[in-house]
Structures are given as structure tokens and as C-alpha cells.
C-alpha positions in Angstrom: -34.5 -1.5 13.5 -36.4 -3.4 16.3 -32.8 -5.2 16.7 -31.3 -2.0 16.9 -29.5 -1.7 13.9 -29.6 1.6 11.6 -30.8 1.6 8.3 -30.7 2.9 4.6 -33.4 3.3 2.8 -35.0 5.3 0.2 -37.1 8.5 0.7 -40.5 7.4 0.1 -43.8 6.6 1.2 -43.5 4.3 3.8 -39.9 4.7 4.9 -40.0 8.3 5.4 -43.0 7.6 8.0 -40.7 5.1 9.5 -37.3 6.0 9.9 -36.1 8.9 12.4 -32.4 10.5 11.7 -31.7 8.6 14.5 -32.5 5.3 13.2 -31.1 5.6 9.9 -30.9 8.0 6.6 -32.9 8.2 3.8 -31.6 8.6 0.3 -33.4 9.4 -3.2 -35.3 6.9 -4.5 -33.7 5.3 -7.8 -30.6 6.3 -7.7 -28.0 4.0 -6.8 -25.1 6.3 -6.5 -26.9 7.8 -4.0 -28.0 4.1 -1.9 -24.2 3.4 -2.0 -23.3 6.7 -0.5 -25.8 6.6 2.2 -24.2 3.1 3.0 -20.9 4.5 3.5 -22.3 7.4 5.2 -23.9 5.0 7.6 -20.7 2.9 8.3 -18.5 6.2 8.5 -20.7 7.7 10.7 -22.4 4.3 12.8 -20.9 5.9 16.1 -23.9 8.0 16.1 -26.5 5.6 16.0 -27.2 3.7 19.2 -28.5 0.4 19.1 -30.6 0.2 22.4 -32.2 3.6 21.5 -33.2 2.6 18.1 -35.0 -0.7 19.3 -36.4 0.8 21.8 -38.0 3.6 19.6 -39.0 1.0 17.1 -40.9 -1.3 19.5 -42.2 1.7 21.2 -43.7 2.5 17.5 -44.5 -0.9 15.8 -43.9 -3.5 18.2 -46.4 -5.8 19.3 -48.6 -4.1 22.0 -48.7 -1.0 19.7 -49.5 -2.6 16.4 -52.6 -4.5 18.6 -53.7 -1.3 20.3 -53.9 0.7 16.8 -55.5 -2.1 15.5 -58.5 -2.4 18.3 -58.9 1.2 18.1 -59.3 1.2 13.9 -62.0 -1.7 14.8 -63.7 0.4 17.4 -63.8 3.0 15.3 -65.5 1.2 12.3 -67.9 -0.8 14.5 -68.9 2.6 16.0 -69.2 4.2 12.5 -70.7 1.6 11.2 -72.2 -0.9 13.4 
């Protein structure tokens, strides 16, 4: 995604926080049927799904300066909690 490239994955824990409609579609976990029809959905319907918007939306989320700013706040919070 932070190359701007759509995904499949499977409706779960992580994922499901990650993935936007427009970054991707989920599918139900274990069940193959429904991975390989999500991966044809994808290609069939790829026009939707623009690559500058999903990068940009990813790297707004997780990419560097985000993941570094979540992670001095959590340490701020703990040292204030219990420092």
C-alpha cells in the first residue's frame, strides 16, 4: 500500500484496522474460494483504486513520522504514568 498498490486480504484483526475500501478489499478469513474471488474482483475492478491516493493515505497512517510520533507519545504516556 505505501507503493500505492491495492490489496487483498482477509477480514481480521489487523487488516480490518488497516485497509480502507479504497485501498483494497477484505475477504473471509479461511476460505480460499473467497481469496481468489477477491483477487479477481481487484483486477476487474483495479480502475477504482488509485495508486497516488493509496500511498499517500498509507504514509499519512503508518509511514515514518507517524509511526515515531505514536510511539513518543505511548512513551510519554508511560513515563507520566509511571515515572
Amino acid at each position: 500500500m505505501a507503493r500505492g498498490k491495492p490489496v487483498v486480504s482477509t477480514d481480521c484483526g489487523g487488516p480490518r484496522c488497516i485497509i480502507t475500501p479504497g485501498d483494497g478489499l477484505l475477504v473471509a478469513p479461511d476460505d480460499a474460494p473467497a481469496l481468489a474471488a477477491g483477487m479477481q474482483q481487484l483486477v476487474s475492478e483495479r480502475s477504482r483504486f488509485h495508486n497516488n491516493e493509496i500511498s499517500e493515505r498509507t504514509m499519512q497512517r503508518f509511514g515514518p513520522h507517524q509511526i515515531v510520533h505514536q510511539l513518543e507519545d505511548f512513551y510519554a504516556r508511560a513515563l507520566a504514568t509511571h515515572g
